[in-house]
Each structure stands twice: as C-alpha cells, then as structure tokens.
C-alpha positions as protocol buffer text, in pm:
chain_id: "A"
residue {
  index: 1
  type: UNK
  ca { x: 0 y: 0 z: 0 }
}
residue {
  index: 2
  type: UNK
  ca { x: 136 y: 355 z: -94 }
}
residue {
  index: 3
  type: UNK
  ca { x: 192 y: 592 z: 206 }
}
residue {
  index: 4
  type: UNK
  ca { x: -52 y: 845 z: 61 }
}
residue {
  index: 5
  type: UNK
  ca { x: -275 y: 633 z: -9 }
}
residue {
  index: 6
  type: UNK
  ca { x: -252 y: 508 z: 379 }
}
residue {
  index: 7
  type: UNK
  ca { x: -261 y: 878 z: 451 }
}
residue {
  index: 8
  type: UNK
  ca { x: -594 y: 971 z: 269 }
}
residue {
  index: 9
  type: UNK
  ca { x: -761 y: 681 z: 390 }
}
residue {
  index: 10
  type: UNK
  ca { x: -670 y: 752 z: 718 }
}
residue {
  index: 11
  type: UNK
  ca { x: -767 y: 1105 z: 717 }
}
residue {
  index: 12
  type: UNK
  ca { x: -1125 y: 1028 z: 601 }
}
residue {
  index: 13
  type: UNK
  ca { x: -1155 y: 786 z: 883 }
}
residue {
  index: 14
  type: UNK
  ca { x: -1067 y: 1050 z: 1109 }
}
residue {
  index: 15
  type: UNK
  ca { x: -1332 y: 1284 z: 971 }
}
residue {
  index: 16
  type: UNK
  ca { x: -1621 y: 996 z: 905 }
}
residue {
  index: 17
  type: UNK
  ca { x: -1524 y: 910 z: 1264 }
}
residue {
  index: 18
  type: UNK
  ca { x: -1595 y: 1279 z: 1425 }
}
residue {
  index: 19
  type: UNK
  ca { x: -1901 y: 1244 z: 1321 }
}
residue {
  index: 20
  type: UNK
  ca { x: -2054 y: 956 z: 1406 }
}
residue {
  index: 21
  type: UNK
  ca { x: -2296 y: 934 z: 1713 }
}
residue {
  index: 22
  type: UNK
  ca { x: -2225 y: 894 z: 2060 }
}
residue {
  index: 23
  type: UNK
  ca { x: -1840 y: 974 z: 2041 }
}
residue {
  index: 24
  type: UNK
  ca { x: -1832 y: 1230 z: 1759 }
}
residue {
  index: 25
  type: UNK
  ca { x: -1695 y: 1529 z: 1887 }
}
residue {
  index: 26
  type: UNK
  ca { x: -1778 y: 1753 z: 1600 }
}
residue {
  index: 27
  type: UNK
  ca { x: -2162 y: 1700 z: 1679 }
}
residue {
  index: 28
  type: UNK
  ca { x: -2098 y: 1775 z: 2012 }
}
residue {
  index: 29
  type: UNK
  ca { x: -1911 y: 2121 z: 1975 }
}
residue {
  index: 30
  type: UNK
  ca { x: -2181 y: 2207 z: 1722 }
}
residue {
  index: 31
  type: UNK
  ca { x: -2491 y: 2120 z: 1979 }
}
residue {
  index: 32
  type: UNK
  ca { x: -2306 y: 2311 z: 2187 }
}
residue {
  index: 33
  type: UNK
  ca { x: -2240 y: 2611 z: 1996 }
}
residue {
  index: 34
  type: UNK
  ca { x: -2609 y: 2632 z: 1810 }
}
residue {
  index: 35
  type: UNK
  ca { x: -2804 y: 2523 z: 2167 }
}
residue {
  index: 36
  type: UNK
  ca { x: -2916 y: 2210 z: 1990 }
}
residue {
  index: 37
  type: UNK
  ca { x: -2976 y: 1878 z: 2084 }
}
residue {
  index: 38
  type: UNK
  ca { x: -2729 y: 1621 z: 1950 }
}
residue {
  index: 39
  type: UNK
  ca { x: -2997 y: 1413 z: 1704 }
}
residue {
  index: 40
  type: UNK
  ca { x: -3078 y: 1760 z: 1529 }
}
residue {
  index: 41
  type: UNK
  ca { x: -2768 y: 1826 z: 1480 }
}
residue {
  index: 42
  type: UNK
  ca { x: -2696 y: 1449 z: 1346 }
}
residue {
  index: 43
  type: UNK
  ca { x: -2979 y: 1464 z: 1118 }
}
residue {
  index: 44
  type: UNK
  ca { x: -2896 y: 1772 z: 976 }
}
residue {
  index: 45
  type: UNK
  ca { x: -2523 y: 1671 z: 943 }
}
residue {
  index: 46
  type: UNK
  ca { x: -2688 y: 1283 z: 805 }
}
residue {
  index: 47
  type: UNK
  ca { x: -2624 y: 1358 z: 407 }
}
residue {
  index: 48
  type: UNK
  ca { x: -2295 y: 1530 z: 431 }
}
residue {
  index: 49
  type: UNK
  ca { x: -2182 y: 1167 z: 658 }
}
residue {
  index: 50
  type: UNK
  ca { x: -2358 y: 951 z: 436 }
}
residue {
  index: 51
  type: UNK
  ca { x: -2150 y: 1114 z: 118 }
}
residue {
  index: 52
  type: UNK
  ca { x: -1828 y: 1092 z: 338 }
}
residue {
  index: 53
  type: UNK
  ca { x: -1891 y: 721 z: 381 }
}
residue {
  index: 54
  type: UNK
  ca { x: -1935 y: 660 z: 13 }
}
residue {
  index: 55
  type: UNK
  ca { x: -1626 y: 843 z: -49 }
}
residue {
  index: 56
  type: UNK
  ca { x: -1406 y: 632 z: 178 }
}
residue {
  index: 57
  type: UNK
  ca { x: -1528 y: 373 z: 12 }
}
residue {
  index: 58
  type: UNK
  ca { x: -1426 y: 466 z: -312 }
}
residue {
  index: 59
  type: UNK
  ca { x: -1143 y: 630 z: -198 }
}
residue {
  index: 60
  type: UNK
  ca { x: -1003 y: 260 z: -16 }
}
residue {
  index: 61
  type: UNK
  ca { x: -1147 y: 66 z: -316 }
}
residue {
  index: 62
  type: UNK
  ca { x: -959 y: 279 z: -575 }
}
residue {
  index: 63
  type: UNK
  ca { x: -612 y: 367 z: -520 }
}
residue {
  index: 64
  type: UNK
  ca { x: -529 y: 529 z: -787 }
}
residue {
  index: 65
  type: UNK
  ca { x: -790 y: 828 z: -709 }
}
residue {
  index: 66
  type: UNK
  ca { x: -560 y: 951 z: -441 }
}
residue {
  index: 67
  type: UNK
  ca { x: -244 y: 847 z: -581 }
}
residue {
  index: 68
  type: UNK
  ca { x: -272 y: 972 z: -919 }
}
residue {
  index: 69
  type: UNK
  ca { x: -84 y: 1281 z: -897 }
}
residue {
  index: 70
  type: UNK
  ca { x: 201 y: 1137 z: -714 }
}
residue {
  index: 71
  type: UNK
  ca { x: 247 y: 871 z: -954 }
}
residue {
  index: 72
  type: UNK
  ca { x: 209 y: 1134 z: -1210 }
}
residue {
  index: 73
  type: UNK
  ca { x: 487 y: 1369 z: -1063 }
}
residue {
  index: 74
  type: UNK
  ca { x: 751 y: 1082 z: -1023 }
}
C-alpha cells in the first residue's frame, strides 16, 4: 500500500469518525455552539456523513484516485 494512499484513507476515517454518534466530537461542539440537541444536529449533518462514507469507500477501493498525482509527478 502507498503511504498516501494510507494517509488519505486515514484522514477520512478521522473525519467519518468525528461524526458519528455517541463519540463524535464535532456534533458535540456544534450542539453546543447552536443550543441544539445532538440528534438535530446528526440529522442535519446525516447527508454530508452519508457522502463521506461513500467516499471512503471509493477512496479505499480505488487507489489510484488519491495516488494519481504522485504517480504522475515521479
């Protein structure tokens, strides 16, 4: 596996994983800041996760989408 690759992967884990309900911190900074509950926030946040999710899987499924320009530059 390519290192950037690796990288991009794990980057969009990071950001699929902030927000998923209980544990994602980014819904809970928002409810806080916008004096919502959690679930409104989720819900409103719901297509935006569900279109991060389908690009992590095309991102791990097809390398050379985030590998292209590096194996380009070389």
């Amino acid at each position: 596996m390519h290192p950037v690759h690796l990288g991009v992967i794990f980057l969009a884990n990071l950001a699929l994983g902030y927000l998923t309900p209980p544990v994602g911190m980014n819904l809970f900074f928002a409810s806080y800041r916008f004096n919502r509950p959690v679930m409104e926030v989720f819900r409103a946040v719901a297509p935006m996760f569900f279109a991060l999710a389908i690009g992590l899987l095309i991102i791990t499924y097809l390398p050379w989408l985030s590998t292209g320009l590096v194996s380009s530059a070389q």
